[in-house]
N, C-alpha and C positions, 0 to 999 in steps of 0.2 A: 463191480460193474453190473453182475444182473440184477442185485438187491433193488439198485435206483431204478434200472429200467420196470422190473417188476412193477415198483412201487408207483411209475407213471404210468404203464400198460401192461393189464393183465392178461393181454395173450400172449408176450415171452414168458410167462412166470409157467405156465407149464415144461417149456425148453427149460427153462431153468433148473427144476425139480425136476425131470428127464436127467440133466447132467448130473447135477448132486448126487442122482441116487444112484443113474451108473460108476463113481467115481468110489462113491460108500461101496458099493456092490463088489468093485473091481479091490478094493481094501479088505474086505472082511473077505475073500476070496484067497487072497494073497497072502492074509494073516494065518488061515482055517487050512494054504497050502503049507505055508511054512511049520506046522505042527504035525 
């Protein structure tokens, strides 16, 4: 969903990469808890 919108309008592509990276963020959190 956001790859196309990006790809048509580059002012969601920051929302975009905001979400990815809290979602990486909240994984490698998760993973770095679990150990």
């Amino acid at each position: 969903m956001a790859h196309a919108t990006s790809a048509a309008v580059p002012e969601p592509n920051i929302l975009a990469l905001g979400g990815i990276g809290a979602v990486a963020a909240v994984l490698i959190w998760r993973i770095s808890r679990r150990r």
